[in-house]
Backbone as CSV, one residue per row, in Angstrom:
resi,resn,N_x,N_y,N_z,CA_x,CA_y,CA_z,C_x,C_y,C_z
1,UNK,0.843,-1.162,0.000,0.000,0.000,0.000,0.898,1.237,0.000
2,UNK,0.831,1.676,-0.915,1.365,3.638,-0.389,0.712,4.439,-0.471
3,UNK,1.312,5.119,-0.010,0.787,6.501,0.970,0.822,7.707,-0.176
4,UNK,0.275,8.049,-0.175,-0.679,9.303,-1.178,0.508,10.501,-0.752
5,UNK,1.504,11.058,-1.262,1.890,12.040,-0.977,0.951,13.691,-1.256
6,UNK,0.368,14.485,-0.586,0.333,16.289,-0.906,0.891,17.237,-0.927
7,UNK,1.288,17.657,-1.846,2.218,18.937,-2.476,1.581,19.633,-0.925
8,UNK,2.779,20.107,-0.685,2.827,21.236,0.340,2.457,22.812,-0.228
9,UNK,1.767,23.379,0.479,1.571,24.503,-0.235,3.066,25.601,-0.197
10,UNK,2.566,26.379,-1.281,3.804,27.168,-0.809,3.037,28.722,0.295
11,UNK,4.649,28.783,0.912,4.550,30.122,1.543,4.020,31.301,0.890
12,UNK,3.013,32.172,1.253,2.862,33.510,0.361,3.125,34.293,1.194
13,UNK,3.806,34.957,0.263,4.845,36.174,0.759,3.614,37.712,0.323
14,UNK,3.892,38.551,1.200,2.954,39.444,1.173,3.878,41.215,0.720
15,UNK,4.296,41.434,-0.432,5.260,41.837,-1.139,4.857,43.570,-0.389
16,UNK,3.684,43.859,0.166,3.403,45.588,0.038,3.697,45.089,1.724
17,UNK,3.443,44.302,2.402,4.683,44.262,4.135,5.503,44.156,3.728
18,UNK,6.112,43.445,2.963,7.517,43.493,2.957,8.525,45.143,2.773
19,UNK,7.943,45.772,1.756,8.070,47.056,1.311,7.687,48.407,2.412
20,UNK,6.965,47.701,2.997,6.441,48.782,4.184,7.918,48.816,5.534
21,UNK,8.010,47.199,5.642,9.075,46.875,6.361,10.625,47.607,6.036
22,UNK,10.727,47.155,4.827,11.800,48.086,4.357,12.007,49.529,4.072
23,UNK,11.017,50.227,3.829,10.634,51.521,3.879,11.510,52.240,5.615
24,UNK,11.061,51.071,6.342,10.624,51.595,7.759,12.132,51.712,8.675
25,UNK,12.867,50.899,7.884,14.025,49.940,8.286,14.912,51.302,7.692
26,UNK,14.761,51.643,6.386,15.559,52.226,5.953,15.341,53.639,6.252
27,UNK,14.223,54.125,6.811,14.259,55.358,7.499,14.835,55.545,8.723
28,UNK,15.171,54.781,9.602,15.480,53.916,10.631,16.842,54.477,10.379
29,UNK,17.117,53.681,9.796,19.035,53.872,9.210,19.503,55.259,8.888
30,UNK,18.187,55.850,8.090,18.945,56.941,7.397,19.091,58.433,8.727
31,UNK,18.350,58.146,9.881,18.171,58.746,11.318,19.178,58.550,11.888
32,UNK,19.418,56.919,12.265,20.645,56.627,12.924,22.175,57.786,13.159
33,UNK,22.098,56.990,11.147,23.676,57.618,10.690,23.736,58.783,10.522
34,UNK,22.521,59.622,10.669,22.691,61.339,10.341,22.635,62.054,12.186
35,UNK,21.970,61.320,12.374,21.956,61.884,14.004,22.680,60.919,15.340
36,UNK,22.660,59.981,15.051,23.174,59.138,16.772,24.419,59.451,16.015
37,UNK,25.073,58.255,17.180,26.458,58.124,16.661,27.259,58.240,15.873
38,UNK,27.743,59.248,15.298,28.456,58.559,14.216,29.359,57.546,13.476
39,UNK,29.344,56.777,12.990,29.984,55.429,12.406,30.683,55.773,11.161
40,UNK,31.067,55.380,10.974,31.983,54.835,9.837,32.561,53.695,9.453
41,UNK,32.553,53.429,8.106,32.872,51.688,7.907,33.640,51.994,6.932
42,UNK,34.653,50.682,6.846,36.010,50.678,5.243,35.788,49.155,5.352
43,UNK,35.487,48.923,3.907,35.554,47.434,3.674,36.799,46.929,3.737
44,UNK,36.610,45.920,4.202,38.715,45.191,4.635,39.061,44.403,3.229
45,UNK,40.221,45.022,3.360,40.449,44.175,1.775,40.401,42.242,1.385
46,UNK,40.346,41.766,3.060,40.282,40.315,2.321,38.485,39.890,2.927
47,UNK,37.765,40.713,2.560,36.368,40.568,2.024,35.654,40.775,0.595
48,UNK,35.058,39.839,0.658,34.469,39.698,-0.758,34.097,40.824,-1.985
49,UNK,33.336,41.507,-0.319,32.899,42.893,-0.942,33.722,43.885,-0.974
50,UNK,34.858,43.757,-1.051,36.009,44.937,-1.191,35.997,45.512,-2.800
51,UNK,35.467,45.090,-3.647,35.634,45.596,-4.979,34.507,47.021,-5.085
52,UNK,33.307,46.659,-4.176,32.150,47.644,-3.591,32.580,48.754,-3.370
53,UNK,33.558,49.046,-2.899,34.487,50.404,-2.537,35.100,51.388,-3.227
54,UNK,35.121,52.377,-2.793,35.970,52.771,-3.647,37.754,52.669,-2.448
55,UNK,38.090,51.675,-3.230,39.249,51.618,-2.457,39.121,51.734,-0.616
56,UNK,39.692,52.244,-0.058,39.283,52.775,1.341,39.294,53.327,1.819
57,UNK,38.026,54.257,1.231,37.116,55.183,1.701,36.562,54.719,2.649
58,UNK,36.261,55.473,3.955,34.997,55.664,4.224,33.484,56.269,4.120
59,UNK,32.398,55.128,4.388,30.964,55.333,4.655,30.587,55.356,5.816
60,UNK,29.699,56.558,5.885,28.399,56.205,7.097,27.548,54.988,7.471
61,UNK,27.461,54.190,8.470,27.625,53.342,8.838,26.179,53.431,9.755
62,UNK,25.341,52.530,9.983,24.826,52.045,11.488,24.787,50.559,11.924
63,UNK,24.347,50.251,13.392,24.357,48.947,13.463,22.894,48.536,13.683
64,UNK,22.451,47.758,12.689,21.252,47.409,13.057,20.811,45.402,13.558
65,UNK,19.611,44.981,13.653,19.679,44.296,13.929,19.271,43.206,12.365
66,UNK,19.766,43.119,11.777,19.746,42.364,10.416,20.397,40.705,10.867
67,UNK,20.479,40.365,11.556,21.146,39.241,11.709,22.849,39.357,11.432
68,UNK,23.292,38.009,10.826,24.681,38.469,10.394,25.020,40.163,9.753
69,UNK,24.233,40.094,8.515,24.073,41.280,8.140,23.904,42.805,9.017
70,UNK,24.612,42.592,10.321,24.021,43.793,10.870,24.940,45.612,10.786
71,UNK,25.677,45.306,9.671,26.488,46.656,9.532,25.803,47.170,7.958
72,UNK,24.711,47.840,8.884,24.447,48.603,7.476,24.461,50.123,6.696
73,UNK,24.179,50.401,5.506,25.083,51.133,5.032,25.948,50.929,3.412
74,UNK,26.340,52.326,3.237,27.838,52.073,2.513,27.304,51.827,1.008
75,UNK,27.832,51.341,-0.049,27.726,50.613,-1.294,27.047,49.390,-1.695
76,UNK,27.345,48.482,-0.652,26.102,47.438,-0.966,25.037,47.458,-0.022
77,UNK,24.733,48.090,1.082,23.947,48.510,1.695,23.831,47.723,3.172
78,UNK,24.372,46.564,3.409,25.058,45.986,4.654,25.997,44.584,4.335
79,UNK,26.511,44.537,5.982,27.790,43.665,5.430,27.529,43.111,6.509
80,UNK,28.457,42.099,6.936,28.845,41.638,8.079,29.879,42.124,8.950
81,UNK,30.151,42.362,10.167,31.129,42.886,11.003,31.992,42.411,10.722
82,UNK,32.454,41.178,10.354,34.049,40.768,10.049,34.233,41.176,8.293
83,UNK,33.324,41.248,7.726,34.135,42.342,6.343,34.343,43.867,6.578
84,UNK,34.089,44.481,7.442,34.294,45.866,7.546,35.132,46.098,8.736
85,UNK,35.811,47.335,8.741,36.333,47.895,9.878,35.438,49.222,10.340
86,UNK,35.278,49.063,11.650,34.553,50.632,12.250,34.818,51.740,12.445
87,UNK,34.587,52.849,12.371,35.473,53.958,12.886,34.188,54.681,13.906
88,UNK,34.625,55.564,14.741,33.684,56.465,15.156,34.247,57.488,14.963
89,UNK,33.263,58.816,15.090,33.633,60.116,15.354,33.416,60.503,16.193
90,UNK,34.410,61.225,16.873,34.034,61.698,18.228,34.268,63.143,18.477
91,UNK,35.037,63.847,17.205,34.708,65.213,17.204,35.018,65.412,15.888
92,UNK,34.179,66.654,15.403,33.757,66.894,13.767,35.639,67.650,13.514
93,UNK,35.721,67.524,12.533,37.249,67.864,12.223,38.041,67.489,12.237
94,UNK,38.122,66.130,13.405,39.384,65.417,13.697,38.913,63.993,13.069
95,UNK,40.101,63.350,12.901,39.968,62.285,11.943,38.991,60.613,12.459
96,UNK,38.286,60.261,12.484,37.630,59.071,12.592,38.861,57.988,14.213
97,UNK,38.404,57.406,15.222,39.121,56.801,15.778,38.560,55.018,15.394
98,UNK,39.248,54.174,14.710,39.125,52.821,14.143,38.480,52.080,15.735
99,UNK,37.519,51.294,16.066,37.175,50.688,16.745,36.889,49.414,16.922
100,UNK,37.453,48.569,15.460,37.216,47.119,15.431,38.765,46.959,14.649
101,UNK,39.052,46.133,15.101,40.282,44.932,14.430,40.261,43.506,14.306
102,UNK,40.940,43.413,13.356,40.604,41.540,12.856,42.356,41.209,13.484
């Protein structure tokens, strides 16, 4: 005797939350990095996304909660903490102080 297999349905994805979500996320970010803290990120050269750069420059930076993904920002729009290096600012004029090392 066998057993009758049923196609599983698929997941539906609800595309205008999703967009609302991201809307919300990215206003979020664009607050962060203009008003809290300031951040700064330089992609490290033995990350993938180092070609994303222009060389190493820095971008405005925040940390959000994206999972791995939580350095977002910059050229591709987030990374992971071990492809980037951090900087903060801690006074306007003087140069960025680096706050992460590999």
């Amino acid at each position: 005797m066998t057993a009758e297999l049923k196609p599983t349905p698929l997941r539906v994805i609800d595309g205008e939350q999703m967009r609302k979500e991201f809307a919300t996320l990215e206003a979020r970010r664009a607050v962060l990095t203009e008003h809290g803290q300031k951040l700064l990120a330089r992609i490290r050269p033995s990350s993938k996304y180092y070609g994303q750069g222009q060389g190493d420059a820095l971008f405005a930076v925040c940390i959000g909660q994206s999972g791995e993904y939580s350095v977002l920002g910059g050229p591709g729009g987030q990374y992971r903490l071990s492809d980037v290096d951090l900087f903060a600012v801690f006074e306007d004029g003087k140069p960025p102080t680096q706050i992460t090392f590999l």
